[in-house]
DRENTORKOL-3810 file (N, C-alpha, C; in nm, 4 decimals):
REM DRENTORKOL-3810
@n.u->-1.7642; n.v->-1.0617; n.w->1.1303; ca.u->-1.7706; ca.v->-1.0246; ca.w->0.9904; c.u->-1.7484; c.v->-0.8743; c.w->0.9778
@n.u->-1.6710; n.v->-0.8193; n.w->0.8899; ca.u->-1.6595; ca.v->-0.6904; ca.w->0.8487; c.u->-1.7415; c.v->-0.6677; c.w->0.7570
@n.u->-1.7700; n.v->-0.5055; n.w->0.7258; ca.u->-1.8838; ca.v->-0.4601; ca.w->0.6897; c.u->-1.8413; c.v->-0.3255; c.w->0.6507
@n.u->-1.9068; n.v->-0.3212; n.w->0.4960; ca.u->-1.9310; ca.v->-0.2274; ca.w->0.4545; c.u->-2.0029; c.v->-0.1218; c.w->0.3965
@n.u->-2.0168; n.v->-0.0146; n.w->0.3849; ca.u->-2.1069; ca.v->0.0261; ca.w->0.2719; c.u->-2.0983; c.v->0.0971; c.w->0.1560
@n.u->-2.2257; n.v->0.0363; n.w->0.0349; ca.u->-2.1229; ca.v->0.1020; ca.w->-0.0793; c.u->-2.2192; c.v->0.1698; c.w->-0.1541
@n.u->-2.2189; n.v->0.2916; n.w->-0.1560; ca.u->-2.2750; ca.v->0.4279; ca.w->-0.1564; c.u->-2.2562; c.v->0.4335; c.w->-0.3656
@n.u->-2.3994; n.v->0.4172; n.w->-0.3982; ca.u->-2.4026; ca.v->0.3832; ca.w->-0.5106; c.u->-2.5255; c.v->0.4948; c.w->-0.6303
@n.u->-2.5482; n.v->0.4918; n.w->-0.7473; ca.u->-2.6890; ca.v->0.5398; ca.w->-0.7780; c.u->-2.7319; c.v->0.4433; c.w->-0.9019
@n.u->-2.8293; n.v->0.4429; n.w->-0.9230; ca.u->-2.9287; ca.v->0.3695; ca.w->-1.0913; c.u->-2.8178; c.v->0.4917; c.w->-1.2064
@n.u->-2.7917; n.v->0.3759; n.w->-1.2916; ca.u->-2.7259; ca.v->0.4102; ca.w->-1.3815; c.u->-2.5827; c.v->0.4801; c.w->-1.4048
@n.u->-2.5146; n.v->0.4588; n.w->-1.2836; ca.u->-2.3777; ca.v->0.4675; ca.w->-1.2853; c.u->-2.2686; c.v->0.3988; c.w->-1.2887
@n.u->-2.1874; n.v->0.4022; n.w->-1.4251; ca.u->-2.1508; ca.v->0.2971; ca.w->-1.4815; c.u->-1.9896; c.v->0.2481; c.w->-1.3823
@n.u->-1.9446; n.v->0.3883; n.w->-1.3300; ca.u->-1.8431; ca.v->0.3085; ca.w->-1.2081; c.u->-1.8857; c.v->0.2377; c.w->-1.1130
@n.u->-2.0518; n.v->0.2543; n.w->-1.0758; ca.u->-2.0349; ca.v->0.1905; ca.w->-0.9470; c.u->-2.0936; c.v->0.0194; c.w->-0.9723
@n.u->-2.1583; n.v->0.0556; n.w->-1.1268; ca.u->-2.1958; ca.v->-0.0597; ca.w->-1.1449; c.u->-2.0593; c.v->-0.1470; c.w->-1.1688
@n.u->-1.9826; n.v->-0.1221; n.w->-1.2190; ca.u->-1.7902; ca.v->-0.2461; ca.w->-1.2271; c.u->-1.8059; c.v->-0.2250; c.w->-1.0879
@n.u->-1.7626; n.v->-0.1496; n.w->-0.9728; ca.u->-1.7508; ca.v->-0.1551; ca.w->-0.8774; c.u->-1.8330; c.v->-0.2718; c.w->-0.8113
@n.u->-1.9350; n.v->-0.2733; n.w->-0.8320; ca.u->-2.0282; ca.v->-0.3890; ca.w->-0.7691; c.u->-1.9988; c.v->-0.5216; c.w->-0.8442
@n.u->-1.9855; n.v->-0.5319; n.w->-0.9453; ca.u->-1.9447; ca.v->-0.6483; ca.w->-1.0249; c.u->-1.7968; c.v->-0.6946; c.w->-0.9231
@n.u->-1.7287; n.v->-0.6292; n.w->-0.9211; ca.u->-1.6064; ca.v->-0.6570; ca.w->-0.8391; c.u->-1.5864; c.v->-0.6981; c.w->-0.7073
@n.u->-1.6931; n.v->-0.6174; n.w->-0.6288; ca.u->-1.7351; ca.v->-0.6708; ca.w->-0.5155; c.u->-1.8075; c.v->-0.7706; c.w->-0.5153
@n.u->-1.9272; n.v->-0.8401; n.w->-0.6117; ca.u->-2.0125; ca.v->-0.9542; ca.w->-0.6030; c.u->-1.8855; c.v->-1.0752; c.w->-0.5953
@n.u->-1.8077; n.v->-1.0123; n.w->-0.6863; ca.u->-1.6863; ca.v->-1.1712; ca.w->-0.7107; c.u->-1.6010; c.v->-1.1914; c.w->-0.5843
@n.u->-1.5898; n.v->-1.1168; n.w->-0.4508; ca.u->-1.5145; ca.v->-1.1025; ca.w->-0.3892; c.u->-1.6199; c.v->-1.2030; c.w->-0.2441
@n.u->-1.7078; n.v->-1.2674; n.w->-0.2573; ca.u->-1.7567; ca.v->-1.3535; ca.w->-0.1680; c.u->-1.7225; c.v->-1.4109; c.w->-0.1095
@n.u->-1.5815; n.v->-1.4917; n.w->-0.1379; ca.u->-1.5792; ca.v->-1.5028; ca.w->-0.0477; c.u->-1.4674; c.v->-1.4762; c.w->0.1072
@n.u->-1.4807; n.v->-1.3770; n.w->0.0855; ca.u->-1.4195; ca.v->-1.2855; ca.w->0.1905; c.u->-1.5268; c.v->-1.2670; c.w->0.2772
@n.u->-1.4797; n.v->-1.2706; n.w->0.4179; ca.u->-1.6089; ca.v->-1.2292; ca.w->0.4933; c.u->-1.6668; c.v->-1.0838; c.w->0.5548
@n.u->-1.7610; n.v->-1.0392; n.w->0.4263; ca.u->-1.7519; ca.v->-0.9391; ca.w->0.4185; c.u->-1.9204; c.v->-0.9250; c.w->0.4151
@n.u->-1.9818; n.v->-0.7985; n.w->0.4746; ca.u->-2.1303; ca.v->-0.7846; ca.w->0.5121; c.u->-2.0869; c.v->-0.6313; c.w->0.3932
@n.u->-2.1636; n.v->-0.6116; n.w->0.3018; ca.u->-2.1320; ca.v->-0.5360; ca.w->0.1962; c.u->-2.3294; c.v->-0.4702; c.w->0.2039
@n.u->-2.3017; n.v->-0.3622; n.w->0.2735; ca.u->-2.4489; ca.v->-0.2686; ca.w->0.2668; c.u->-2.4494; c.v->-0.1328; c.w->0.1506
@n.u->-2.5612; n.v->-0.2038; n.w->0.0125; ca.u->-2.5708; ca.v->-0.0959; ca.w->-0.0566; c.u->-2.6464; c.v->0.0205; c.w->-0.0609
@n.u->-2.6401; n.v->0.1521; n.w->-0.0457; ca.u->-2.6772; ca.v->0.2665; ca.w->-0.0687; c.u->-2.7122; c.v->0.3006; c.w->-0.1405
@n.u->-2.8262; n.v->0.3697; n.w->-0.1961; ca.u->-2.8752; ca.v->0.4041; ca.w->-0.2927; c.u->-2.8740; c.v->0.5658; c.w->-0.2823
@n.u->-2.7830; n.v->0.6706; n.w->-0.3363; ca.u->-2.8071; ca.v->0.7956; ca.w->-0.2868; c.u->-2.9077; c.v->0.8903; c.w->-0.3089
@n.u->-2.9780; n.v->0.8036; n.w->-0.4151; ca.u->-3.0949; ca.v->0.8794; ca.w->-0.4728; c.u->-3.2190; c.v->0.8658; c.w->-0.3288
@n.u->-3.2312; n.v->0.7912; n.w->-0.2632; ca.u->-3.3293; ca.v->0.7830; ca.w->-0.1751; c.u->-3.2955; c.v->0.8167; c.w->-0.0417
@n.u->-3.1755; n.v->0.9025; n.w->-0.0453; ca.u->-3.1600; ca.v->0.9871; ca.w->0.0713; c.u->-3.0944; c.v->1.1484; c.w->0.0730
@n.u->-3.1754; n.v->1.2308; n.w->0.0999; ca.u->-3.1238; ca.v->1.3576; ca.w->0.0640; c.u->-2.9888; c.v->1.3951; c.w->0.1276
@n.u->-2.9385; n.v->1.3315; n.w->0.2394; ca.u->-2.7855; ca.v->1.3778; ca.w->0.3312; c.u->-2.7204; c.v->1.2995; c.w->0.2149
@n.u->-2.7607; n.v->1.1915; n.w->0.1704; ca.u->-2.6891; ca.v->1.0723; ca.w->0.0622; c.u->-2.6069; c.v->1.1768; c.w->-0.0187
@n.u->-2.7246; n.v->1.1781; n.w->-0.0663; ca.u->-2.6849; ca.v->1.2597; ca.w->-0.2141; c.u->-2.6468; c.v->1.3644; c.w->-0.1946
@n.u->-2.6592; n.v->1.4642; n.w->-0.1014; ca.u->-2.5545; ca.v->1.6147; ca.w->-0.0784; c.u->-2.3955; c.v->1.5449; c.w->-0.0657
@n.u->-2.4104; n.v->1.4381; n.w->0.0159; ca.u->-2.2919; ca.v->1.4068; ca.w->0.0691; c.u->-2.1782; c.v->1.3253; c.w->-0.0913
@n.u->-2.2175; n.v->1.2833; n.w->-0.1532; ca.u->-2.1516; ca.v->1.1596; ca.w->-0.2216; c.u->-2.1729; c.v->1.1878; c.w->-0.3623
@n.u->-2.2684; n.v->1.2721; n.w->-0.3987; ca.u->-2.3621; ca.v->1.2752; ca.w->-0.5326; c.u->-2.2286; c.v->1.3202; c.w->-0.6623
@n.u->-2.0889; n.v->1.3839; n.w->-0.6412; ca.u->-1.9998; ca.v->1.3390; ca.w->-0.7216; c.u->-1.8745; c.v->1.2677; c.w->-0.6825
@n.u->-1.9048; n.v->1.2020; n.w->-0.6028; ca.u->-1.7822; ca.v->1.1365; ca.w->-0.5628; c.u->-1.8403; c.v->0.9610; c.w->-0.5916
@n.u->-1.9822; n.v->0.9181; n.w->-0.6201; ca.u->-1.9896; ca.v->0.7902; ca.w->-0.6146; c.u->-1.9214; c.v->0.7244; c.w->-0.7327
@n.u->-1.8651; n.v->0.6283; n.w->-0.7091; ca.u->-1.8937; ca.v->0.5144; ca.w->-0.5845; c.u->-1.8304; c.v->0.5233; c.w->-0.4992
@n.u->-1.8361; n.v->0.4951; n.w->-0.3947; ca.u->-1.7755; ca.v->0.5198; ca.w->-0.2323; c.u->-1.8136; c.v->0.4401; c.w->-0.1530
@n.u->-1.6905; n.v->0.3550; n.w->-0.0959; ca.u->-1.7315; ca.v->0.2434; ca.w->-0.0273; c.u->-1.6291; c.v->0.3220; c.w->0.1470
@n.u->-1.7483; n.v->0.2918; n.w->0.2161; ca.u->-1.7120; ca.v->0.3254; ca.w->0.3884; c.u->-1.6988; c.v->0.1701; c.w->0.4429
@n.u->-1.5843; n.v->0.1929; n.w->0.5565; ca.u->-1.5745; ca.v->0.0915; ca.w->0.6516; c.u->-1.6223; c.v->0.1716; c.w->0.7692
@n.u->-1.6788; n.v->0.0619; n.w->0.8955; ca.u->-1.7513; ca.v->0.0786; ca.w->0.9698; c.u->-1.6284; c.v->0.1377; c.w->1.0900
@n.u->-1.6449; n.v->0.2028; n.w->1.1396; ca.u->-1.5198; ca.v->0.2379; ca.w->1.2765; c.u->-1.5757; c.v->0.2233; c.w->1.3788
@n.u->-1.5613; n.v->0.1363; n.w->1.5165; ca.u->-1.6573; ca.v->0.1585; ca.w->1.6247; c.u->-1.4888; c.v->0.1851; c.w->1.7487
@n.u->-1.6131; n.v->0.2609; n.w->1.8608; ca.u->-1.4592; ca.v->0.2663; ca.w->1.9429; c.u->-1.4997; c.v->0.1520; c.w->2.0683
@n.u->-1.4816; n.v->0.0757; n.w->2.0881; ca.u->-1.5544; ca.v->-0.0294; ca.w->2.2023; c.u->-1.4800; c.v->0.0539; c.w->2.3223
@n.u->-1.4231; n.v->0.1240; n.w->2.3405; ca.u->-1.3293; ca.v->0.0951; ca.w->2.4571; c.u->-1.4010; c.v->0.2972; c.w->2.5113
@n.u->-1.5078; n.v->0.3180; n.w->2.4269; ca.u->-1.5960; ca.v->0.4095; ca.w->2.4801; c.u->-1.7017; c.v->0.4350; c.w->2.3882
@n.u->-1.8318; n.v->0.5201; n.w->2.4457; ca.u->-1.9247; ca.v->0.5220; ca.w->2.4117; c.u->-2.0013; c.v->0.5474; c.w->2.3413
@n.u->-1.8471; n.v->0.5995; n.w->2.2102; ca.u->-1.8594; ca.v->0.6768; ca.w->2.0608; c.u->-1.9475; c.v->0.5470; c.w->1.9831
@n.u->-2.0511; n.v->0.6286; n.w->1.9135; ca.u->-2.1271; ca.v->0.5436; ca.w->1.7939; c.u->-2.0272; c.v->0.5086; c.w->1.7086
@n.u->-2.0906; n.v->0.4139; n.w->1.6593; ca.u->-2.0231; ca.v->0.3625; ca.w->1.5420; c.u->-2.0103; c.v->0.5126; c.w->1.3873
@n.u->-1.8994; n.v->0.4777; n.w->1.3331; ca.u->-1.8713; ca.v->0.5655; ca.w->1.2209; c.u->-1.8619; c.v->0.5428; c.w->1.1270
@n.u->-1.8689; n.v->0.6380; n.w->0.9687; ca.u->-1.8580; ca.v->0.5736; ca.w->0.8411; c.u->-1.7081; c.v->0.6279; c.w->0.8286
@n.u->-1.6321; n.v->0.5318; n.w->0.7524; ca.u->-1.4648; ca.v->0.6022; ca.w->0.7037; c.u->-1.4662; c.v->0.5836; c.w->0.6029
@n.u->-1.4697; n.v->0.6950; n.w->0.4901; ca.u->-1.4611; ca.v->0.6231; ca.w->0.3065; c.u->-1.3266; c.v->0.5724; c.w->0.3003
@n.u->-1.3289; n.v->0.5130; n.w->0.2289; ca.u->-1.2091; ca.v->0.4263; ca.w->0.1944; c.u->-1.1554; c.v->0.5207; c.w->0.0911
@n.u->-1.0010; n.v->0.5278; n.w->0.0339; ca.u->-0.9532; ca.v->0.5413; ca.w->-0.0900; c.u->-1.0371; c.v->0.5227; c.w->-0.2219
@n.u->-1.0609; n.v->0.6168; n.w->-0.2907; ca.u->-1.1378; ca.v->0.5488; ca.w->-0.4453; c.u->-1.0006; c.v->0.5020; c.w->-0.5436
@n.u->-1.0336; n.v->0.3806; n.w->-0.5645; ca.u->-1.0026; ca.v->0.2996; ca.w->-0.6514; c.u->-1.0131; c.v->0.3895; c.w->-0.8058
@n.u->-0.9080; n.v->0.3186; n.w->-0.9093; ca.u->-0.9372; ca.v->0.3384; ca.w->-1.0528; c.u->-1.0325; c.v->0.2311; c.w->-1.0989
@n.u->-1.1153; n.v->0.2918; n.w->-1.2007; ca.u->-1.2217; ca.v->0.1942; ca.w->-1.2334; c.u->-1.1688; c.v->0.0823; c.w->-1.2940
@n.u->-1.0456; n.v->0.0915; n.w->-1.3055; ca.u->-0.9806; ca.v->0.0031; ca.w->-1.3884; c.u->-0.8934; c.v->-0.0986; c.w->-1.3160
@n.u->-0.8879; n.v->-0.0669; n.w->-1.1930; ca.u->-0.7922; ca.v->-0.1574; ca.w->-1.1007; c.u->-0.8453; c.v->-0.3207; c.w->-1.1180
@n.u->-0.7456; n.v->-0.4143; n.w->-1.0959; ca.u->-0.8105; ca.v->-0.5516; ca.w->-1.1241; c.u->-0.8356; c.v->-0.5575; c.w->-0.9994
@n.u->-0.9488; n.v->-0.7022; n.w->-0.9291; ca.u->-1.0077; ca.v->-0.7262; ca.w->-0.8585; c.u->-0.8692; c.v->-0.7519; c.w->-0.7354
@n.u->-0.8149; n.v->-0.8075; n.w->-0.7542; ca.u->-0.6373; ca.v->-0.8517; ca.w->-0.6775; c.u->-0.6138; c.v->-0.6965; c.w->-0.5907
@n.u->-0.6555; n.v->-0.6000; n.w->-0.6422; ca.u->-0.5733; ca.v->-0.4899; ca.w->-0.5993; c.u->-0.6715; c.v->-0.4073; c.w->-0.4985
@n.u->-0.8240; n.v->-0.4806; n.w->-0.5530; ca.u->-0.9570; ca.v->-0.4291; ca.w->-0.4775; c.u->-0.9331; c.v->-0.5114; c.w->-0.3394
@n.u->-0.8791; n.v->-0.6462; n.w->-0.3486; ca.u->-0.9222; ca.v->-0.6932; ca.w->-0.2460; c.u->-0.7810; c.v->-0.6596; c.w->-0.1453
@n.u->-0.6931; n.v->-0.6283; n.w->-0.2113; ca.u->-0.5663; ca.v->-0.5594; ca.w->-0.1300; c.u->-0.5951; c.v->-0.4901; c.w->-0.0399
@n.u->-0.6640; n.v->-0.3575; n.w->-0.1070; ca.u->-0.7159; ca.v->-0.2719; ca.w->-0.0129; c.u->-0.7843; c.v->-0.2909; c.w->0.0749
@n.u->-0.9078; n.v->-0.3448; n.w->0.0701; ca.u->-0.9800; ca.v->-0.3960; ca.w->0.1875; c.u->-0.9235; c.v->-0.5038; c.w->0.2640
@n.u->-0.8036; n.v->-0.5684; n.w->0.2430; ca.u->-0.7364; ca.v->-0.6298; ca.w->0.3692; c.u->-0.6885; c.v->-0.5218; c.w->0.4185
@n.u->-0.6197; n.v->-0.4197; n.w->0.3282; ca.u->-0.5275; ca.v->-0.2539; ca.w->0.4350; c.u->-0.6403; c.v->-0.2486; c.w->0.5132
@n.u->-0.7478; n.v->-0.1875; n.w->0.4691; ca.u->-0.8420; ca.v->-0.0877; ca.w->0.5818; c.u->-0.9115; c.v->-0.1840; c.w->0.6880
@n.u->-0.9145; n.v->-0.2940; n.w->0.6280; ca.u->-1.0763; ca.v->-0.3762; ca.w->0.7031; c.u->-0.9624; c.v->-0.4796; c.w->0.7722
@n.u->-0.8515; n.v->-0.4925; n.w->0.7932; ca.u->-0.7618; ca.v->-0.5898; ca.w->0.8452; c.u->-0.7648; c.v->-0.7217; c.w->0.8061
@n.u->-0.6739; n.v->-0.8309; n.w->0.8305; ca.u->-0.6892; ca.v->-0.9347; ca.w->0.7542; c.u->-0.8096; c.v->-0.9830; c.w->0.8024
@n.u->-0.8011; n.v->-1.1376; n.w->0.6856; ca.u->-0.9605; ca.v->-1.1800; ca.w->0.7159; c.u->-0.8943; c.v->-1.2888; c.w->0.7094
@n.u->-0.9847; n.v->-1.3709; n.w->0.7843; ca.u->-0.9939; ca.v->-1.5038; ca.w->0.8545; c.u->-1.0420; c.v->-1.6227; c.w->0.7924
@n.u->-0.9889; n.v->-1.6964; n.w->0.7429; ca.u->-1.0610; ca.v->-1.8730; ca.w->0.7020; c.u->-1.1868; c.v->-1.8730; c.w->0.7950
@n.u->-1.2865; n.v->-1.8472; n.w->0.7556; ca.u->-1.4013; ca.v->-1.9326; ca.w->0.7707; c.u->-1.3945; c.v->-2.0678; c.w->0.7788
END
């Protein structure tokens, strides 16, 4: 399963469509970890005008590098869901019939 995270705050009205967009996207197999930046101070230095911001996970198996966050492209709030899930086949590679 691919996995993401989506770097969010209370009362922000992009990230709230953003999440609406992602809830509809289920079934893709996708592990979708939300952030709250208000309850982390690196959070919120890091993201606090750029949210919403969704990271894919980068790991290097083939050495002993931790796993990494990669933000993805920000989307227009306006993009239809077709074009959301485009992208995350670009970055997150295709996905597989369950």
């Amino acid at each position: 399963m691919k996995k993401l995270i989506f770097y969010t705050k209370p009362g922000c009205h992009l990230c709230e469509g953003l999440a609406e967009k992602l809830a509809q996207l289920g079934h893709l197999p996708i592990d979708i970890e939300s952030r709250d930046i208000t309850q982390n101070p690196a959070w919120f230095t890091e993201y606090q005008y750029e949210i919403p911001v969704l990271c894919r996970i980068v790991s290097h198996p083939e050495t002993t590098e931790l796993e990494k966050e990669q933000p993805l492209p920000r989307l227009s709030p306006r993009s239809p869901l077709r074009q959301l899930e485009r992208m995350l086949q670009t970055y997150l590679g295709p996905f597989e019939a369950e």
